[in-house]
Backbone bond lengths (Angstrom), bond angles and torsions (degrees), N, CA, C in turn:
res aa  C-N    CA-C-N  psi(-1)  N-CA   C-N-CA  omega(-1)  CA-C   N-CA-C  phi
1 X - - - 1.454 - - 1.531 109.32 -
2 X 1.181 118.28 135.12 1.597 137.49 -166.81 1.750 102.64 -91.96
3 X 1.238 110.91 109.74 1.300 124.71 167.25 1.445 127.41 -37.34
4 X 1.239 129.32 73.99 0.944 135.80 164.95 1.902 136.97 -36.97
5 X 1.393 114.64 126.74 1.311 133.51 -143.67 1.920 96.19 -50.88
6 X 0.968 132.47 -22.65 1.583 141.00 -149.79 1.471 96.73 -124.78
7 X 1.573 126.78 -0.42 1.519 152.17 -178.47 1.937 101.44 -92.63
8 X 1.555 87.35 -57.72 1.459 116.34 -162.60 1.489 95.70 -63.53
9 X 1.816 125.36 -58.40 1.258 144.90 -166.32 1.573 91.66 -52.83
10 X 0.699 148.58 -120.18 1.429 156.63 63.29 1.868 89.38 130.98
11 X 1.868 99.91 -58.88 1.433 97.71 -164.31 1.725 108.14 -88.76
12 X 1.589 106.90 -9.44 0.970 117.61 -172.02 1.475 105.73 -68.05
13 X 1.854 115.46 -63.77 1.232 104.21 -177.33 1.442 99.48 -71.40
14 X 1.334 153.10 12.00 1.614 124.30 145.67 1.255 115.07 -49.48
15 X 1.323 105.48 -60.86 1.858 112.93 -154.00 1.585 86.43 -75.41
16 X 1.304 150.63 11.48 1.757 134.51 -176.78 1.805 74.75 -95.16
17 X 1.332 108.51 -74.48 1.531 109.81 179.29 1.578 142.01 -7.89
18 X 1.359 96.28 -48.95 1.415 131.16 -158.41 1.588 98.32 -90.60
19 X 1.175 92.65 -35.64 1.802 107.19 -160.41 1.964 109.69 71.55
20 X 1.049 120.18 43.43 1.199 133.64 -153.31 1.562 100.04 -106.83
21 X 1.434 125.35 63.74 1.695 123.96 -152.98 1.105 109.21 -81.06
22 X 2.279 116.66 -53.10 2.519 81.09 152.87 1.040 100.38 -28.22
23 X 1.179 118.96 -87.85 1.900 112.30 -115.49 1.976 96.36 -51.95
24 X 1.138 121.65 -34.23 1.314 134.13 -160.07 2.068 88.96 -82.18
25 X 0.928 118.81 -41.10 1.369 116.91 173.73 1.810 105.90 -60.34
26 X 1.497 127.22 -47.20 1.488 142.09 169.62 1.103 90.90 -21.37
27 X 1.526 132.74 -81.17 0.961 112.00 -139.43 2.030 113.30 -118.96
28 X 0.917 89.97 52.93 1.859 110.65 179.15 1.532 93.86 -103.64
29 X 1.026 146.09 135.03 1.333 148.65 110.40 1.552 117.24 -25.78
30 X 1.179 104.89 109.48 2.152 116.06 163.53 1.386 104.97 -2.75
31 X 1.789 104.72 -70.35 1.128 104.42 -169.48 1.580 118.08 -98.87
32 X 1.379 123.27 35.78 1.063 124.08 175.53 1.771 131.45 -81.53
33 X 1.436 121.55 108.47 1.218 147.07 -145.81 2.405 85.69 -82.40
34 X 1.170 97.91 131.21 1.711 96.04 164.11 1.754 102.63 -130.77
35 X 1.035 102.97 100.02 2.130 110.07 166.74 1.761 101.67 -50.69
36 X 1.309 132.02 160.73 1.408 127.70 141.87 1.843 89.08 -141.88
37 X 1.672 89.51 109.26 1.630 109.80 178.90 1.366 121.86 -52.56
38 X 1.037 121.36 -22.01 1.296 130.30 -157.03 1.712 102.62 -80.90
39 X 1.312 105.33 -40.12 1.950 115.64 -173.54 1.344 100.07 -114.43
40 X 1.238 128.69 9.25 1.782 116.28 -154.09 1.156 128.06 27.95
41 X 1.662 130.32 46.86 1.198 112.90 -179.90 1.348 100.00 -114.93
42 X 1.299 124.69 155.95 1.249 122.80 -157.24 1.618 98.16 -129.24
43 X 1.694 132.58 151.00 1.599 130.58 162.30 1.704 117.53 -124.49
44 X 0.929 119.73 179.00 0.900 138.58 147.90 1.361 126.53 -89.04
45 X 1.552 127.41 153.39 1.472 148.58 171.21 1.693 98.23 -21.95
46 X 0.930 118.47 -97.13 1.494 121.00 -178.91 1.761 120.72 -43.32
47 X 1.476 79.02 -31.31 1.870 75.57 -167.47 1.511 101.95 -83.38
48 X 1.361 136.18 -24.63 1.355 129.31 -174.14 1.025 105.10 -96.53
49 X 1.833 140.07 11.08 1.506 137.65 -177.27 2.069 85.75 -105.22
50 X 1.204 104.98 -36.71 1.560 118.85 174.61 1.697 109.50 -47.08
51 X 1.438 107.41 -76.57 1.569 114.79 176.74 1.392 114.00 -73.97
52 X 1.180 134.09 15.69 1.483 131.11 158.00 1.752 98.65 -97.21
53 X 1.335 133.18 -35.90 1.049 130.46 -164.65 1.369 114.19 -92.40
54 X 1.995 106.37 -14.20 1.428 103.74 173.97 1.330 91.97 -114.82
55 X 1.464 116.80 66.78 1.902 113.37 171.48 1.495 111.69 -119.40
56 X 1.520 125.03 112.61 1.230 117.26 -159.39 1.499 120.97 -47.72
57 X 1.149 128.78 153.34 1.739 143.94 157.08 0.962 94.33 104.56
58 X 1.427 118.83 -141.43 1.585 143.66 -148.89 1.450 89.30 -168.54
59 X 1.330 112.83 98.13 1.742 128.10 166.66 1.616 104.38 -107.38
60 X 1.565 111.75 140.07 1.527 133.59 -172.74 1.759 77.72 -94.71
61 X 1.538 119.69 153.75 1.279 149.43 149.41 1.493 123.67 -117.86
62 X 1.394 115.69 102.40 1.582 102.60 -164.96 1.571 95.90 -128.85
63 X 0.863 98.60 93.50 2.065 111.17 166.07 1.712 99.24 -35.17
64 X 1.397 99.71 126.40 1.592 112.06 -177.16 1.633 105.78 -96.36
65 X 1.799 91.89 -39.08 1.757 86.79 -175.03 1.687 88.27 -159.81
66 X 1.156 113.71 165.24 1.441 124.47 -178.65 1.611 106.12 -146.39
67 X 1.767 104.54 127.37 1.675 104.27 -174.80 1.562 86.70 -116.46
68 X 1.544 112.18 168.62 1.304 126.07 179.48 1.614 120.76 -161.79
69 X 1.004 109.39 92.32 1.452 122.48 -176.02 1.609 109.45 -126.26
70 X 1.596 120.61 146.58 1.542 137.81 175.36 1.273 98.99 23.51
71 X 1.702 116.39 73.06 1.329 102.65 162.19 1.713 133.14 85.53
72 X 1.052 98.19 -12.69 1.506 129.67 -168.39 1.768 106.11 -107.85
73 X 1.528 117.45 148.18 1.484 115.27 149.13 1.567 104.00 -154.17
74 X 1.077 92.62 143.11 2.018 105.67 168.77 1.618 107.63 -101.69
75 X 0.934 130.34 126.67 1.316 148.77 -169.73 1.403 96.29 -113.68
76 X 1.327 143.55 112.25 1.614 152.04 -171.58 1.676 97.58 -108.89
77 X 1.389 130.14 108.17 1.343 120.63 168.95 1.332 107.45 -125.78
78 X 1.796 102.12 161.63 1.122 122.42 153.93 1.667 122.94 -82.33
79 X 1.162 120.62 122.97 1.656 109.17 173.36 1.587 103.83 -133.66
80 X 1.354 101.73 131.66 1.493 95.52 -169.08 2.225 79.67 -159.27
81 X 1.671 102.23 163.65 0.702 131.37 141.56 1.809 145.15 -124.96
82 X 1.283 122.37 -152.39 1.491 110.53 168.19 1.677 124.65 -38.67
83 X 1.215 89.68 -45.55 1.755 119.51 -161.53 1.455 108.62 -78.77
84 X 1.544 104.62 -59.05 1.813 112.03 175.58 1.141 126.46 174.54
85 X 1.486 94.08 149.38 1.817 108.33 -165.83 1.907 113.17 -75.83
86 X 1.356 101.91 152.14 1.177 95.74 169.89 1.278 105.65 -145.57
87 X 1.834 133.33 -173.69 1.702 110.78 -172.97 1.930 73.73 -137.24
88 X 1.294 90.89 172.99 1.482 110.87 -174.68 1.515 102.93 -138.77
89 X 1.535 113.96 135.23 1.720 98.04 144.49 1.333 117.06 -116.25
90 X 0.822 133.18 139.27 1.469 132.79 178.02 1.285 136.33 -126.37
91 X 1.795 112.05 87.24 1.444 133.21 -162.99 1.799 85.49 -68.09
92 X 1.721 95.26 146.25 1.578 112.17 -166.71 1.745 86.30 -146.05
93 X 1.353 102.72 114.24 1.390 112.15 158.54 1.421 116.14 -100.42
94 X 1.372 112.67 153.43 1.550 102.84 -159.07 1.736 104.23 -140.81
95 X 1.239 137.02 141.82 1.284 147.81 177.06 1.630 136.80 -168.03
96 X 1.367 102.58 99.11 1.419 97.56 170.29 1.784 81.41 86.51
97 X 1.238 101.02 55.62 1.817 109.50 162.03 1.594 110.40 56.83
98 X 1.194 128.48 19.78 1.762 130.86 -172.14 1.085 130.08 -164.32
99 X 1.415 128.32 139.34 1.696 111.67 -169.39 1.522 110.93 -77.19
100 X 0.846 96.61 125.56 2.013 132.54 -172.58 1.990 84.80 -70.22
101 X 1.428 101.75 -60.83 1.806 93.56 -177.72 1.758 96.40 -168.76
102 X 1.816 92.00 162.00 1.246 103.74 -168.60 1.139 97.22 -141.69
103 X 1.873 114.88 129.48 1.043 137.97 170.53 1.212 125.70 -101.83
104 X 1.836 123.02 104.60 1.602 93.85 178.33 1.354 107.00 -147.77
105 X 1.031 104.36 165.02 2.024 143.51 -139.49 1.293 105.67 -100.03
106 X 1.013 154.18 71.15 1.542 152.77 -154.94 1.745 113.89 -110.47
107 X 1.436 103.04 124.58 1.364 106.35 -159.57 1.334 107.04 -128.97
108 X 1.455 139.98 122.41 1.438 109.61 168.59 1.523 128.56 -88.92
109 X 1.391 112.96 178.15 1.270 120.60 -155.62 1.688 102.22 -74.01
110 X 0.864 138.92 4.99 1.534 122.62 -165.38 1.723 102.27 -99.51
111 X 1.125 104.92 167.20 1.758 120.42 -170.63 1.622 102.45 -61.24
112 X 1.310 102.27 145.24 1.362 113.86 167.98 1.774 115.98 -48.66
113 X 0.917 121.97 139.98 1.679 128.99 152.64 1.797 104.37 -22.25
114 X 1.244 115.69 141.32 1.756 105.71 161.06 1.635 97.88 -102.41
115 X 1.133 111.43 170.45 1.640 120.23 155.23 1.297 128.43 -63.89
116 X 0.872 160.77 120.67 1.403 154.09 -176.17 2.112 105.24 -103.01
């Protein structure tokens, strides 16, 4: 049975949580491409299970909401530690049971700009 996109969401932010980098390696595709928009730097499968696992502290990942349509899921988190919160979105394309690629949106926690 083929891992379904809301399967994929789901276990993904566990194992970010957990710090659980197999299990978070499981389900990447070889050739699966992850963007992080914010710096444009882009990894590969191994290399972005690598720099999540060599990222300083102890950060919580807590999925706020999860959408799932054609194949697709957005995973919306909170990640924050002692020090400070930040939010994530994280577009998850999915194929043949694995994320094909991951796009994500990184925002920090502080108040919007006002208008002046």
């Amino acid at each position: 049975m083929t891992a379904t996109p809301a399967f994929l969401a789901h276990q993904f932010a566990s194992a970010l949580d957990r710090r659980d980098w197999p299990a978070l390696r499981t389900l990447l595709a070889d050739d699966c491409r992850i963007e992080l928009v914010h710096d444009g730097r882009t990894f590969g499968a191994d290399e972005w299970v690598a720099f999540n696992a060599d990222y300083p502290g102890r950060w919580s990942f807590v999925a706020e909401d999860i959408v799932v349509a054609d194949g697709r899921a957005v995973v919306r988190a909170r990640v924050f530690n002692e020090e400070a919160i930040y939010h994530v979105a994280s577009f998850l394309s999915v194929a043949d049971g694995l994320l094909r690629e991951v796009v994500e949106v990184w925002a920090d926690g502080h108040a919007s700009p006002t208008e002046e």
